[in-house]
C-alpha positions as CSV (number, residue, x, y, z in Angstrom):
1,X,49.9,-42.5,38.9
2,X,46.9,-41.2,37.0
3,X,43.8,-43.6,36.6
4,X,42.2,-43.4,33.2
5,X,39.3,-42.0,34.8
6,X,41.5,-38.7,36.2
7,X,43.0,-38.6,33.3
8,X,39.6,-38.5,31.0
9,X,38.9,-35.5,33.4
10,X,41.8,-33.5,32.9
11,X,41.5,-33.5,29.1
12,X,37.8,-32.3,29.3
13,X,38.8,-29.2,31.9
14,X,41.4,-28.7,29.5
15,X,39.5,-28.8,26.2
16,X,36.7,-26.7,28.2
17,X,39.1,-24.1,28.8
18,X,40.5,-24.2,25.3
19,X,37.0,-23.2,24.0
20,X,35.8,-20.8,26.6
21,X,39.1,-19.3,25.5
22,X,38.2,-19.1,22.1
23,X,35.0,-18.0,23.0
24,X,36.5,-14.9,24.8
25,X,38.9,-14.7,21.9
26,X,36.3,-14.3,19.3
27,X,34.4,-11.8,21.2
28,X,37.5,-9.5,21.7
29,X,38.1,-9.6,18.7
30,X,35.2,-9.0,17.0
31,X,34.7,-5.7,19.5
32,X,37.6,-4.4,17.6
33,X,36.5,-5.1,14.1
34,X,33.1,-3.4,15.1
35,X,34.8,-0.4,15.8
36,X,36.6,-0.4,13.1
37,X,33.2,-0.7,11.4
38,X,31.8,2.3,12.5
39,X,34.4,4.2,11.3
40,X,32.4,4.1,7.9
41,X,29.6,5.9,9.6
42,X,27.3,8.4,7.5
43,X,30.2,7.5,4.4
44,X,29.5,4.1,3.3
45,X,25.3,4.1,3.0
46,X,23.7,2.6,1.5
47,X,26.2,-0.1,1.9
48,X,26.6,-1.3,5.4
49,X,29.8,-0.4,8.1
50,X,31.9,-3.3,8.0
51,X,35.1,-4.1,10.0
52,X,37.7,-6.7,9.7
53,X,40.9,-7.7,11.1
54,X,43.3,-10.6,10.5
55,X,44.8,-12.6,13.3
56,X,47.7,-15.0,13.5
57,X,48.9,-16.5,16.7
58,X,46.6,-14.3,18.8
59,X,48.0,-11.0,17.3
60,X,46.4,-8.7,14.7
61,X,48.6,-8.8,12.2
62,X,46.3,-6.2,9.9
63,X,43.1,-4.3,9.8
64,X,40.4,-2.9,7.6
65,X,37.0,-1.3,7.3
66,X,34.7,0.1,4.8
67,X,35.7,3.6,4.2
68,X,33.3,4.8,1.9
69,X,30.9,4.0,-0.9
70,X,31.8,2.7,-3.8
71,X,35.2,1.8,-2.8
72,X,37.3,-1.4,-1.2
73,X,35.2,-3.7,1.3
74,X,36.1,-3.8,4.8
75,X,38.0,-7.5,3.8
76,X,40.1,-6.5,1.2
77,X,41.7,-3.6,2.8
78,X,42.5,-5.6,5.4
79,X,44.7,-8.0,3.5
80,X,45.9,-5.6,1.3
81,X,47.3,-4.0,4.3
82,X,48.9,-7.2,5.4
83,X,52.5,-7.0,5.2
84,X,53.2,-10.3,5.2
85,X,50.8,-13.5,3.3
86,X,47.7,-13.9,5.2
87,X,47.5,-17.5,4.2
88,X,46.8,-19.5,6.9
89,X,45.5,-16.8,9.1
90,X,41.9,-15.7,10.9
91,X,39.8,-13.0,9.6
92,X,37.4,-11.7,11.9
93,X,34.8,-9.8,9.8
94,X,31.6,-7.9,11.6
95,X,29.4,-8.9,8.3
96,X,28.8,-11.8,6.0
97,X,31.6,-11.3,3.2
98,X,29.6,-10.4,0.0
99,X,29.8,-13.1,-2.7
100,X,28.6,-11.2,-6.0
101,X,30.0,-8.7,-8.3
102,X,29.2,-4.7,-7.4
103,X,31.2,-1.8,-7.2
104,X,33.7,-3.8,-6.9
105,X,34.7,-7.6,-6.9
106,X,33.3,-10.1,-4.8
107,X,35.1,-10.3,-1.2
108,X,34.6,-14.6,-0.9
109,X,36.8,-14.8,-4.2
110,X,39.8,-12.9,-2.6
111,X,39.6,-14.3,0.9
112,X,39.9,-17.9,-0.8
113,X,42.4,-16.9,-3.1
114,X,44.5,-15.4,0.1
115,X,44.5,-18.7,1.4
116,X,42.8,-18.1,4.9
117,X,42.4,-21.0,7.7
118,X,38.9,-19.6,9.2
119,X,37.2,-16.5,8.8
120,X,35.1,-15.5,11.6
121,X,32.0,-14.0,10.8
122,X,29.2,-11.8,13.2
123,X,26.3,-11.9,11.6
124,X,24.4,-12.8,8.2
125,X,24.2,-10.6,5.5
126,X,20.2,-9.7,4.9
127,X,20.1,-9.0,1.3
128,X,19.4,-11.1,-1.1
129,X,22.1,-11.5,-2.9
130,X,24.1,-12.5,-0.2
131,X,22.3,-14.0,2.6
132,X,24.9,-16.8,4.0
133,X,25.8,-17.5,-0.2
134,X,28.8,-15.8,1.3
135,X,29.4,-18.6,4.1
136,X,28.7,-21.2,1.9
137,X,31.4,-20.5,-1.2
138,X,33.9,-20.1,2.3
139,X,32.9,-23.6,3.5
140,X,33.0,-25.3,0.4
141,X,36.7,-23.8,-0.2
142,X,37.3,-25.4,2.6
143,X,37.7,-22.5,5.0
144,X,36.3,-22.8,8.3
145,X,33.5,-20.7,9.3
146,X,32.4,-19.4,12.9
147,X,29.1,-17.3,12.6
148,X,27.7,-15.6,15.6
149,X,30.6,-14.1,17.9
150,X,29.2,-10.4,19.1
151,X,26.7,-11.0,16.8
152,X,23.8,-8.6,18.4
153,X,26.1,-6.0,18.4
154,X,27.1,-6.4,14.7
155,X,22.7,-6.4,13.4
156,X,22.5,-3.3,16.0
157,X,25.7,-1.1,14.4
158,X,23.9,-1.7,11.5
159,X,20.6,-1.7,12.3
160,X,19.9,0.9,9.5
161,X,21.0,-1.7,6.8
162,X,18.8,-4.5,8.2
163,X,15.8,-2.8,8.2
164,X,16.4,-1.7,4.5
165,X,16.8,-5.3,3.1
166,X,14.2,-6.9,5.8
167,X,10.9,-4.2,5.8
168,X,11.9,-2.2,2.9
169,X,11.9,0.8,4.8
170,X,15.3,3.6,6.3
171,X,15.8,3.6,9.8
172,X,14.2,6.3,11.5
173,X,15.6,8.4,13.8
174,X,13.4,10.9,15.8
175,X,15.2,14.0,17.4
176,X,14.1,16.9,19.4
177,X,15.2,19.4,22.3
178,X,12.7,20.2,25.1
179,X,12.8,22.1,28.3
180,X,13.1,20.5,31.6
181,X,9.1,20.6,31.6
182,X,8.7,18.9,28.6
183,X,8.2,22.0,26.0
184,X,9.9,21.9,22.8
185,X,8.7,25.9,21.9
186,X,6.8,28.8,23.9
187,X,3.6,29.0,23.3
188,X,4.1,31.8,20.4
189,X,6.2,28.8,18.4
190,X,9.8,30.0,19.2
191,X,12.4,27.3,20.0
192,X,15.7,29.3,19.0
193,X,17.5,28.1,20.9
194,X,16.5,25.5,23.7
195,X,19.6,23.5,23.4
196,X,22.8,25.0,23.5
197,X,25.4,25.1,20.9
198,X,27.4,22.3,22.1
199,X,24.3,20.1,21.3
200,X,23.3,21.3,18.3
201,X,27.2,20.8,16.8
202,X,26.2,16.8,17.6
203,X,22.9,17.6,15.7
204,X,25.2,18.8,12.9
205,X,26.7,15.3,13.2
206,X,24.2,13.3,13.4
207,X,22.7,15.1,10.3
208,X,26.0,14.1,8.2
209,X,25.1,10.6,9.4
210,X,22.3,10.4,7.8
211,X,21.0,10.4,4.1
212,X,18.1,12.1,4.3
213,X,16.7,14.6,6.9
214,X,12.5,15.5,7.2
215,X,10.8,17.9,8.9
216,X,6.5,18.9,8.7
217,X,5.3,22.2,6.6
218,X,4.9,23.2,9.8
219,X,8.0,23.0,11.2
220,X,9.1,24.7,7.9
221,X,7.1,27.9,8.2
222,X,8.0,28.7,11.8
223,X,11.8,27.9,11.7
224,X,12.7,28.5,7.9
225,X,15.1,25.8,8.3
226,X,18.2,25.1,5.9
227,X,18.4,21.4,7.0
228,X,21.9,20.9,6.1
229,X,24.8,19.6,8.1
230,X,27.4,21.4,8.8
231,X,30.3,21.2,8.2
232,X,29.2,18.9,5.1
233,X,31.0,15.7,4.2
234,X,32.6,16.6,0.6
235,X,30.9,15.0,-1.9
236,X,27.5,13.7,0.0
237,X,24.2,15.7,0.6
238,X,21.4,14.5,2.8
239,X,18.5,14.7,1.0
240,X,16.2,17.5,2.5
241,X,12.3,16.6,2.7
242,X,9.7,18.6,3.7
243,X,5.9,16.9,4.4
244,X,3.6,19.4,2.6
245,X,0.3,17.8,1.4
246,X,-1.3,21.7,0.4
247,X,2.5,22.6,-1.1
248,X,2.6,25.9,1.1
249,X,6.3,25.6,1.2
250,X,6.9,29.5,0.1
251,X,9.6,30.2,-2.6
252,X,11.3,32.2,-0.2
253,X,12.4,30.0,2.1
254,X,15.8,28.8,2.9
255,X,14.8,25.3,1.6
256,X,13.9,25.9,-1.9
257,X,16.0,29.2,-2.5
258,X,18.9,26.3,-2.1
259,X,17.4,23.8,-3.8
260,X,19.6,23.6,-6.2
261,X,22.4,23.0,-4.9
262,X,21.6,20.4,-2.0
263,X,18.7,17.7,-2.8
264,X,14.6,19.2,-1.9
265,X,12.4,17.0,-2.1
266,X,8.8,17.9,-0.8
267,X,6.4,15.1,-0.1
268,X,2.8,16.1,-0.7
269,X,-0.2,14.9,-2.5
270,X,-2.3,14.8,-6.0
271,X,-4.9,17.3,-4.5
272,X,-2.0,19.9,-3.0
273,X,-0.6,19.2,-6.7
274,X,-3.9,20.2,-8.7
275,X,-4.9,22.7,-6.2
276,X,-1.9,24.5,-6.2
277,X,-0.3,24.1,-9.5
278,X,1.6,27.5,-9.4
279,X,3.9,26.6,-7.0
280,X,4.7,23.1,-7.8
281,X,5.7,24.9,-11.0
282,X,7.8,27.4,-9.1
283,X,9.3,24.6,-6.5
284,X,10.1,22.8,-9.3
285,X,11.9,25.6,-11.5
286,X,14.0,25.9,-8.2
287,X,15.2,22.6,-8.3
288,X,12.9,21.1,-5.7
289,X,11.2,17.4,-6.5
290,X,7.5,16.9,-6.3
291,X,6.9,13.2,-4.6
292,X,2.8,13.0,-4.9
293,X,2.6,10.0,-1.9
294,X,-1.0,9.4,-2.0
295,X,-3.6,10.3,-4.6
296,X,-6.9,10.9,-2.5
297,X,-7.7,13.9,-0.3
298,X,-5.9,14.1,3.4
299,X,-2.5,14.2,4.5
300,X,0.8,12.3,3.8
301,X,0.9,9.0,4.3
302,X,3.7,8.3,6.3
303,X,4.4,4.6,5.9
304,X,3.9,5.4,2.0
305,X,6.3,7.8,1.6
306,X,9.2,5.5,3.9
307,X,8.4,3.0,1.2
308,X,9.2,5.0,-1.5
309,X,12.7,6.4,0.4
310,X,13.0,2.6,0.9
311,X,13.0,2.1,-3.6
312,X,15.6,5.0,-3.0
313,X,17.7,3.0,-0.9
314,X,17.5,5.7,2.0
315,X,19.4,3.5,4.8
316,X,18.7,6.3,7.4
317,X,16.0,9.4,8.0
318,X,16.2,11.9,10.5
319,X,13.2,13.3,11.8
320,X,13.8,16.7,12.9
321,X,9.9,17.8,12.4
322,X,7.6,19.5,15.4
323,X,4.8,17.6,17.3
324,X,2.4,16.8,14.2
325,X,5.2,14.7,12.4
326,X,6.9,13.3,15.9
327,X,3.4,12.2,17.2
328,X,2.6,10.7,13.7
329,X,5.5,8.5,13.4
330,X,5.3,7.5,16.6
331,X,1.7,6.7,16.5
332,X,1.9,4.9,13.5
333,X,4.8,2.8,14.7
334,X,7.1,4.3,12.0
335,X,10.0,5.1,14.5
336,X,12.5,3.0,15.6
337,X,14.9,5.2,17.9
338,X,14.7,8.4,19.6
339,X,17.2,11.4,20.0
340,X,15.8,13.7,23.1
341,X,18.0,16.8,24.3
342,X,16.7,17.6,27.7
343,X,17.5,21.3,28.7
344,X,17.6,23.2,31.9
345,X,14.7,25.7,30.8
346,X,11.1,26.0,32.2
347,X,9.1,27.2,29.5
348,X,5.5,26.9,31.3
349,X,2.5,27.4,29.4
350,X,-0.5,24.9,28.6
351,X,0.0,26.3,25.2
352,X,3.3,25.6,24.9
353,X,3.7,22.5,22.6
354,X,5.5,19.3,23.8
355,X,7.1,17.0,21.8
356,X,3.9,14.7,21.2
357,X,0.8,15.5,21.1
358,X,-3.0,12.9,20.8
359,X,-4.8,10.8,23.5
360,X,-2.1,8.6,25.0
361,X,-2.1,5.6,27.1
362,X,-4.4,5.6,29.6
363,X,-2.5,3.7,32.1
364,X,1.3,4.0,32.5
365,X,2.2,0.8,32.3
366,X,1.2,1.1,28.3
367,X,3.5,4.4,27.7
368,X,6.5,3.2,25.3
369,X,9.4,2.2,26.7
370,X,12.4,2.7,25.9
371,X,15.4,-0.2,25.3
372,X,19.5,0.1,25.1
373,X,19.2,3.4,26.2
374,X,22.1,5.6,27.0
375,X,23.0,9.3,28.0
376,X,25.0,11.9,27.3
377,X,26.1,15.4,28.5
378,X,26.7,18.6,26.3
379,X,27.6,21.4,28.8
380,X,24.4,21.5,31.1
381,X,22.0,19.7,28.1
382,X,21.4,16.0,28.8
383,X,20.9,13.8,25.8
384,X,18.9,10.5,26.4
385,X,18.9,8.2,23.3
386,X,17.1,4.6,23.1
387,X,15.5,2.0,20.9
388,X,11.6,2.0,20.7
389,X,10.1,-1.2,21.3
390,X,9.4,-3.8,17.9
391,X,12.7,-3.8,16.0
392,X,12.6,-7.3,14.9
393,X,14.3,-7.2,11.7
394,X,17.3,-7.5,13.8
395,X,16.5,-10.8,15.6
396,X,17.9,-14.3,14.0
């Protein structure tokens, strides 16, 4: 015979397990809808990858995700691909369902209408026109609401789109390939090619990923670079920019012979523009837009012009520039992940540039370092990718 006391216990291991269960449910689950999620990768911006699946009785019983801008959310595929009625069923979704009218209808309305018994959510929508107005229509349809599940992982997929609606500024992403002694050209300026071709196809990618690609006039002149990915995704161009504050970008270059038919814009200032008023006419004639970032004497300002992309809605910017622009955005803070291809070249040479240049830390212990970092082989290149330090727009 059980005593009431035995029996007290037995219910609280068994309700324990129940919810550690659940817990472990919800993160499985939620794994799966994040992949889903990034499915939407460099198609989507500058909306945010979303995934979402619907569960009943511990099975998926149908899946969605954000396939590309402008059409269905992540939610709404997923229960128009359920073959049965969802009512009564879980939806796991990696983001906040939006609550207002957009491209299209308002996700909340549909998932009440379908009748759902919870909706499990990863993380908070930033922007302001959501931010939890989503979880609260849910909850007061009486849906029950879990927020949190795999929810680090759900800010980090979209890291891009927090940073947006929380600084007002794209994600940047800094990439270069250096030798195995740290030298991303000889000291003549060549650096065709230090990574092999294998690496520069997941360049190519990573170029279709984002919206707008930037390198230095400097980077410009020596490489005559077309900045374009490809293969291209039909129907989306990264925007090209070049950082020009004098406007020596010649006519005759790749980027502003094609102008016109992908996106140029160059980023320079009022003096380059009054000094050199020739060819802003002729960059313009080609097609190219003149951004003037700042209006006194000097270079670029950096931080100006990612505000600006920021008004543009620019989710994500590739820096693809030499060691001027690397060692300026990192200097300034600007960066928030970096992209290195290390090769199995010596280069030698003090003259040979590396991939930053300035003072530096005096003592190691205050060199950068690196977070969530990961690697990657491409034939005999190594690629080493990881977070810089200070992204706190994706903290709770």
């Amino acid at each position: 015979m059980v005593c009431n006391f035995d029996l007290y216990i037995l219910l609280f291991r068994r309700t324990l397990r129940v919810d550690i269960m659940s817990v472990a449910d919800h993160e499985k689950f939620m794994q799966l809808a994040l992949r889903l999620a990034a499915k939407g990768r460099g198609k989507v911006e500058p909306n945010p990858m979303v995934g979402a699946l619907l569960i009943r009785d511990g099975q998926v019983i149908s899946q969605g995700y954000h396939e590309r801008f402008g059409a269905a959310h992540a939610e709404i595929n997923a229960l128009g691909n359920c073959q049965g009625s969802p009512a009564g069923a879980t939806m796991y979704v990696t983001l906040e369902p939006c609550c207002h009218q957009g491209k299209t209808p308002a996700c909340t309305e549909a998932l009440i209408r379908a009748g759902l018994a919870e909706v499990v959510v990863a993380a908070k929508d930033p922007s302001e026109k959501v931010a939890g107005k989503g979880l609260t229509q849910l909850r007061q349809a009486g849906i029950k609401v879990t927020l949190g599940p795999a929810g680090a992982a759900a800010r980090r997929l979209n890291a891009a789109f927090f940073k947006l609606h929380r600084k007002g500024r794209p994600f940047v992403l800094l990439k270069w390939a250096q030798s195995l002694d740290g030298k991303i050209a000889t000291r003549r300026g060549e650096s065709r090619w230090i990574s092999n071709e294998e690496s520069r196809r997941f360049v190519h990618r990573l170029r279709r990923q984002s919206q707008a690609i930037l390198v230095g006039i400097g980077t410009a002149l020596a490489d005559d670079p077309l900045l374009t990915p490809r293969p291209a995704i039909r129907g989306r161009l990264s925007l090209r920019i070049v950082v020009d504050s004098r406007l020596r970008l010649p006519i005759g270059s790749q980027l502003a012979r094609t102008a016109g038919k992908a996106p140029l814009l160059i980023a320079t200032t009022e003096r380059g523009l009054q000094t050199n008023k020739d060819a802003a006419t002729a960059l313009q004639d080609a097609g190219a837009e003149l951004c003037c970032v700042n209006a006194g004497p000097g270079q670029v300002d950096l931080a100006k012009l990612l505000d600006i992309l920021g008004q543009r809605e620019i989710l994500n910017l590739m820096v693809e520039g030499g060691s001027q622009i690397l060692t300026e955005f990192l200097a300034h803070n600007l960066a928030d992940e970096i992209c290195a291809f290390v090769c199995p070249l010596l280069i030698g040479s003090a003259e040979a540039p590396g991939p930053f240049a300035g003072v530096g830390p005096d003592d190691i212990s205050q060199a950068l370092k690196l977070q969530n970092i990961s690697s990657r082989r491409f034939a005999n290149d190594l690629l080493i990718r990881g977070d810089l330090p200070g992204l706190d727009y994706l903290y709770e």
